[in-house]
N, C-alpha and C positions, 0 to 999 in steps of 0.2 A: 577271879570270879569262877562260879560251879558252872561247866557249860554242859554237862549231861552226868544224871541221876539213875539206879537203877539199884532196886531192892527187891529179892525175890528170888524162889524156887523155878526153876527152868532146865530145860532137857532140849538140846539142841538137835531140831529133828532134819536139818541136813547140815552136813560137814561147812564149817565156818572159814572161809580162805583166809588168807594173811592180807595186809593191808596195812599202811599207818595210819593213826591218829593226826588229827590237829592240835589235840593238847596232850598235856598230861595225864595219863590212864592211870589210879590207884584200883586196882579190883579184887578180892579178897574173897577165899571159896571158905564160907564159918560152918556150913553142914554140907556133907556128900563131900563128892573128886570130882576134880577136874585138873587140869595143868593147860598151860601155854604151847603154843606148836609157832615154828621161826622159815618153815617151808613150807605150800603145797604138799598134804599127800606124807609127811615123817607124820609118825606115831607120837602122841603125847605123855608128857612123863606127869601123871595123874597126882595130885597131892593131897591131902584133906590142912582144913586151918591153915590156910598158907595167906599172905597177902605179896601180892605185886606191883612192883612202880613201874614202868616203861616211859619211856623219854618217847616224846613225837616223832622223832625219826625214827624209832625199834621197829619194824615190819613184824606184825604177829595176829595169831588166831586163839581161839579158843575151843577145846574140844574135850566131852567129857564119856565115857564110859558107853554110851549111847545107850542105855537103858534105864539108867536112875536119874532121878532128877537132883540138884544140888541149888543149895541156897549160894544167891553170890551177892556182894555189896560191888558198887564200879562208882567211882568218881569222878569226873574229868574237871581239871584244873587249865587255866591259858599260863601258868608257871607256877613254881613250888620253890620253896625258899631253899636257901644256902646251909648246909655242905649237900642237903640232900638232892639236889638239880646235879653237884659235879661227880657226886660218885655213881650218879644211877649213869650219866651220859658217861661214865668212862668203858661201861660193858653195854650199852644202851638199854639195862631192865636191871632190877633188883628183885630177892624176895626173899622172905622172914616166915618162919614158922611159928603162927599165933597161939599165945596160952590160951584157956579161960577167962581168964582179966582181961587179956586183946581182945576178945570176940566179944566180951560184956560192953565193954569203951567203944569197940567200930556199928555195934547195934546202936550205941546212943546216939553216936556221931551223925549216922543215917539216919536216927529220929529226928535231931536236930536240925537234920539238914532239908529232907525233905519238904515241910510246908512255905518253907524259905523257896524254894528251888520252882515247886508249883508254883504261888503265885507270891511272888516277892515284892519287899516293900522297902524303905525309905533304911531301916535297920540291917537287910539281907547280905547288902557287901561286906558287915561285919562279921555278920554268922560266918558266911564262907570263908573269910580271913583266918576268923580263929578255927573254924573250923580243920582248916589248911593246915594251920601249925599244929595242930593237937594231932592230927594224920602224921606229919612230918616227925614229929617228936617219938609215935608209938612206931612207925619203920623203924627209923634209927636208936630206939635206945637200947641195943646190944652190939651196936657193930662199933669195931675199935676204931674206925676212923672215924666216929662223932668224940672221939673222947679226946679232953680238952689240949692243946697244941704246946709244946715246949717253947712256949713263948713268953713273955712278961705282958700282964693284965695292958699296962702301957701301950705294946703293940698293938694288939687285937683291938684297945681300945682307938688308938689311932685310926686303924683302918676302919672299922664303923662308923666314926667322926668324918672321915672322908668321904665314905659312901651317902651317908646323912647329908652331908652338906653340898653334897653334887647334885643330890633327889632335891635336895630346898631352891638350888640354882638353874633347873637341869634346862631350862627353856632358852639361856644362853649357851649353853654349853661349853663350860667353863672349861680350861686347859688341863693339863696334869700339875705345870705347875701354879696354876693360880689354885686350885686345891691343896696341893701342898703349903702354900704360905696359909692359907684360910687354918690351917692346922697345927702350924708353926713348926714345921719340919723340911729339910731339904726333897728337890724332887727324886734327886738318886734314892732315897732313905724309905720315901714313901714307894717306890717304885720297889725294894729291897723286902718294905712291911705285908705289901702285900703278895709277894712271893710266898714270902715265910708263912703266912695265917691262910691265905687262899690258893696258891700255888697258879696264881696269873696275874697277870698285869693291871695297873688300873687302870688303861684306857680298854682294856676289855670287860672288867668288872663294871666300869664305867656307860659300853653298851648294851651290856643287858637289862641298866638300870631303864636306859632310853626305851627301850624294844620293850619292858616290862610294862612303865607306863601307857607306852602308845596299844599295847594290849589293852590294858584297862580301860583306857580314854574311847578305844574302838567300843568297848563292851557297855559303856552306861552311859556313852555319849550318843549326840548326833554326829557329831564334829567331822566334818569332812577331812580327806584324808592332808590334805594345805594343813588345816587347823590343830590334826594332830602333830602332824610333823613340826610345826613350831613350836607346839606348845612342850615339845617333848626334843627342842636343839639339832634338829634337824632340817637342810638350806631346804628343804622342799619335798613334795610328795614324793616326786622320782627317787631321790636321796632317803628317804625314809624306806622305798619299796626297796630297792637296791639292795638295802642291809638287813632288811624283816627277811630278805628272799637267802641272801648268804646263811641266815643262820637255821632260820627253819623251813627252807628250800620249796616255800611255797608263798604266794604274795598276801599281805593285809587284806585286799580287796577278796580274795577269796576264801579267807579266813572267813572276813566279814559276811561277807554273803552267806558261806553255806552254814553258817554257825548263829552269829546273830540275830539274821534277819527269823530265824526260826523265834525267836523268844519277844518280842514285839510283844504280842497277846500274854498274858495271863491265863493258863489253864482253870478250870474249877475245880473246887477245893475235892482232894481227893483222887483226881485223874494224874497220872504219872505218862506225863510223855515218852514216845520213841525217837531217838536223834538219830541220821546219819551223821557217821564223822569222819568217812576216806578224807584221807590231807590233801593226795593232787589231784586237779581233774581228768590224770592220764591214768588214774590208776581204780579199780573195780569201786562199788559205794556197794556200801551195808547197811542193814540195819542195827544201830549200838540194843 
């Protein structure tokens, strides 16, 4: 789901602190400079056509020239698909230097995205889905580690077979090896495939599936946090908060709150909202 929107020319007229996110930050400078700052008070390394990914946990600010103003696109995603989620958390941020073609494609993508985002309807999870991947796709397609894996179609097919059939099951939350036999491979084998194609395990692959769901189900559901947690193979709310909190070091319930509860209402057509998005409640709030 898109949990904060932001199009537009802006001149940041006091210094922006650092802070994480709760989701996934895409934010892309297509006219004027600006760069990223990763401390209080360091100097920013100014870039023009640049886009940036940052993982929720990246502590960062935003800082430009302090005299011009600059056009920036900003996304925020509750996750972002595979390989591009383990290579941005391996330095916690990525960034790509945009052609012309990228700035003509990230202008549509904001067009398309926008009236979805204002006041969204029955269609909107799908914009943002595809929207998600066609982001995904224009970061990654020059960096070598999206290009395809010295592995047999076989493998790779296996291990998406597995991840597919764990998301079809996921409310029992099926073992490693009852997966494995669902696929008709040993569990040493499948434990070995997804080394090779994802370079982790599949009971880890296997919880981000869970944690990805109970995102989503937080986001367009009522569902209390009992109801996500089972529907999503987890013994209980506490057991769901426990691992939501391990990974992205802040709880669902606070997710929910300062995130969700903002988007209840439907803006009118044409009004673009302002979100806060600090991740912990120990740490400064802004405005996105």
């Amino acid at each position: 789901m898109l949990r904060y929107y932001a199009n537009g020319r802006i001149r940041w007229k006091n210094r922006m602190l650092c802070n994480t996110r709760t989701n996934w930050e895409f934010y892309a400078v297509i006219d004027g400079r600006c760069g990223p700052i990763f401390r209080d008070g360091e100097p920013a390394a100014l870039s023009e056509k640049t886009l940036w990914v940052f993982a929720p946990e990246c502590s960062h600010a935003w800082a430009d020239d302090g005299h011009h103003r600059f056009h920036r696109l900003a996304f925020h995603f509750g996750s972002v698909p595979y390989p591009l989620d383990e290579i941005v958390r391996a330095r916690g941020w990525f960034a790509k230097k945009l052609t012309d073609a990228d700035v003509a494609r990230l202008r549509q993508i904001a067009t398309e995205l926008e009236p979805h985002f204002v006041q969204p309807n029955l269609l909107s999870p799908l914009c943002f889905k595809g929207r998600l991947m066609d982001l995904a796709a224009l970061a990654l397609a020059d960096h070598a580690a999206a290009q395809p894996p010295t592995l047999s179609d076989l493998g790779s097919f296996k291990v998406e077979r597995a991840l597919s059939w764990y998301a079809e099951h996921l409310a029992r939350n099926p073992s490693v090896k009852e997966v494995a036999d669902a696929v008709h491979i040993s569990t040493s084998h499948l434990r070995r495939l997804f080394w090779q194609v994802r370079k982790t395990s599949p009971k880890a692959a296997f919880q981000n599936v869970r944690l990805d769901k109970a995102n989503e189900l937080m986001g367009r559901t009522a569902h209390t946090l009992e109801d996500v947690a089972r529907d999503c193979g987890f013994a209980s709310a506490s057991h769901l908060c426990r691992d939501y909190k391990r990974v992205h070091h802040f709880t669902p319930t606070h997710w929910r709150k300062r995130l969700i509860a903002s988007f209840d209402k439907p803006l009118p057509p044409g009004v673009v909202p302002v979100r806060e998005f600090s991740a912990k409640p120990t740490e400064r709030t802004m405005s996105a």
